[in-house]
N, C-alpha and C positions, 0 to 999 in steps of 0.2 A: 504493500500500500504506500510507499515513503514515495515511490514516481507519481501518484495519484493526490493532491491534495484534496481535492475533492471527497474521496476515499475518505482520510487520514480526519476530514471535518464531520462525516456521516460517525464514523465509528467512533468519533471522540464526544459527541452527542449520546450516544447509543449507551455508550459505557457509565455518562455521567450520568441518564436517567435510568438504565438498571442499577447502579449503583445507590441511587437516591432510595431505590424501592427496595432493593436488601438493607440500607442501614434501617428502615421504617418498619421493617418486617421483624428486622431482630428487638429492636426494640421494643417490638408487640408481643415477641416470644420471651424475653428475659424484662421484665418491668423494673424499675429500679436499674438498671445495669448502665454502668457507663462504656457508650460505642465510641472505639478507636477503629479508626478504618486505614488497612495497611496496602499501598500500593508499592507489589513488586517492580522492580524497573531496570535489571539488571543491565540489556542493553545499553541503556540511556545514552550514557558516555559514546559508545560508538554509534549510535542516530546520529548525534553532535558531530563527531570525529569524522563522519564519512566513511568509516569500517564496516558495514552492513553490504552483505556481496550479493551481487545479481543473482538471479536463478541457474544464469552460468557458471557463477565463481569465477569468470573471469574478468570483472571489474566490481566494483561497487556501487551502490547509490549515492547520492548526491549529500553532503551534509545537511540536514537540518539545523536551520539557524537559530543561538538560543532564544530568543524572543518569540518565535514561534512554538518551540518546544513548549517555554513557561507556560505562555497562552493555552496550549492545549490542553497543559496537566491544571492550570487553573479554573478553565471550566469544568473538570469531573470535580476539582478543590472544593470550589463555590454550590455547584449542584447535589453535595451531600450534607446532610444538617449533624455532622461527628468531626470532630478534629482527624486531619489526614497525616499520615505518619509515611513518608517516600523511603522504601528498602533499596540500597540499590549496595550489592558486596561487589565490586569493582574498587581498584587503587585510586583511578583517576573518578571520584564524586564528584556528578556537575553542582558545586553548591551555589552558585548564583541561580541557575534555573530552581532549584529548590527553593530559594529565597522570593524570588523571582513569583512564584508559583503561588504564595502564598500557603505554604504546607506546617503543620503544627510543628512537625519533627524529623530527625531525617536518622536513618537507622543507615549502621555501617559495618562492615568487619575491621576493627580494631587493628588487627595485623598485616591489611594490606594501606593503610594511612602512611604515607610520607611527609607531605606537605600539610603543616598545622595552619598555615596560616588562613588557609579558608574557612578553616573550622572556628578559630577564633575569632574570625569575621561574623560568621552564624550566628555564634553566641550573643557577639556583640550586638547582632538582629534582631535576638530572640528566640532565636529556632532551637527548641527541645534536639534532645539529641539521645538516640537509643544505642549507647555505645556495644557492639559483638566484642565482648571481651573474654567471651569464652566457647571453646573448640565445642564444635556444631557436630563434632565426630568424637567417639573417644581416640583418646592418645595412648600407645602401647603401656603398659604398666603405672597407669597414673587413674588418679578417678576425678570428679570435677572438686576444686578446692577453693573454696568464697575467699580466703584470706588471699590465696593468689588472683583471683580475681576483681578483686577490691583493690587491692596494690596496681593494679594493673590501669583500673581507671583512675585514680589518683594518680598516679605518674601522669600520665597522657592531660590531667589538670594541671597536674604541676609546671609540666613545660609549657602551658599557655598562658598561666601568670596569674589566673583569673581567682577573687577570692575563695579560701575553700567551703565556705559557708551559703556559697552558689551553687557547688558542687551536686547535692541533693535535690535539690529544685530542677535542675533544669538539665539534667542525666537520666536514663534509665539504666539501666544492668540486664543485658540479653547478650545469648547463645549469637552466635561470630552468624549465623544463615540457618536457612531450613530445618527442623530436625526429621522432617519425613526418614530419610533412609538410616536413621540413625536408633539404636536396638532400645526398646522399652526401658527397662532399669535403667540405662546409661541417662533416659530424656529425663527421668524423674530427678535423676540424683541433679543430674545439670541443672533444672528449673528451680530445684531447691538451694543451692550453690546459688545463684543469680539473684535468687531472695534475700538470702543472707547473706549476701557481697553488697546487696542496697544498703542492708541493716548496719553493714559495715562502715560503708560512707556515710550515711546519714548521721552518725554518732560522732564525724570530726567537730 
């Protein structure tokens, strides 16, 4: 659909009013409950980049430009009545289009982050942040450990400078991506590790 903008504006419609009508629905199933609505986006970066290959594979489509990217993910943003949290486990995180977008939060894997400095732009925005601080897989002879975890996003605060008493507010503590393929015990103990690595932070 990226040749097509036509396309790319039907489906971006499409998505933002089924969307509306799942968060309305859950909300009628769970009363009381507060809906965070999570958009996968792993691509994104390479929409932007121009790295999405023709049906040949022997060239690419054309970059998407960020202003048009934001726009897009802005209207499903604005068209759901739930704060929108953008996942996107990629090194290169478009955080201007996330900003841009209008998105409550933006979730990452921890371990492929290089460059801080957009993140502490974010912040400085406001944008929630759902840091992957912890392996979405197990690790050979290890189980999920809060206090290594916790350390983990404390560091990644520390080197941004930013007070620690912001730390808890405006962080979550979640698994590095997916847990689909990853073995039952291993997701329990992870989610409980991620709890108590908040409990951890939130006590500085």
């Amino acid at each position: 659909m990226l040749r097509d903008q036509g396309a790319v504006r039907d489906l971006t419609d499409s998505l933002a009013e089924g969307l509306r009508r799942h968060v309305a629905d859950v909300r009628k199933r769970v009363p009381g409950a507060t809906v965070l609505l999570q958009l996968d986006e792993p691509s994104l970066p390479g929409v932007l980049a121009g790295r999405v290959p023709t049906e040949s594979g022997l060239s690419a489509y054309k970059a998407v430009d960020t202003p048009e990217a934001a726009a897009r993910l802005r209207t499903v943003v604005e068209a759901v009545d739930a704060p929108v949290v953008l996942h996107c486990c990629a090194p290169d995180v478009p955080w201007q289009v996330l900003r841009d977008a209008s998105v409550a939060a933006a979730a990452f894997d921890l371990s492929l982050i290089k460059d801080l400095d957009p993140i502490g732009e974010a912040i400085e925005a406001g944008l929630g942040l759902f840091v992957g601080a912890a392996p979405a897989r197990p690790e050979p002879g290890t189980r999920p450990d809060s206090k290594r975890i916790a350390e983990r996003v404390q560091k990644l605060w520390g080197r941004l400078g930013f007070p620690p008493a912001l730390l808890p507010r405006q962080v979550v503590v979640t698994p590095a991506c997916g847990l689909a393929g990853a073995p039952l015990p291993y997701v329990r103990g992870l989610l409980k590790a991620c709890q108590e690595a908040a409990l951890r932070i939130s006590e500085v």
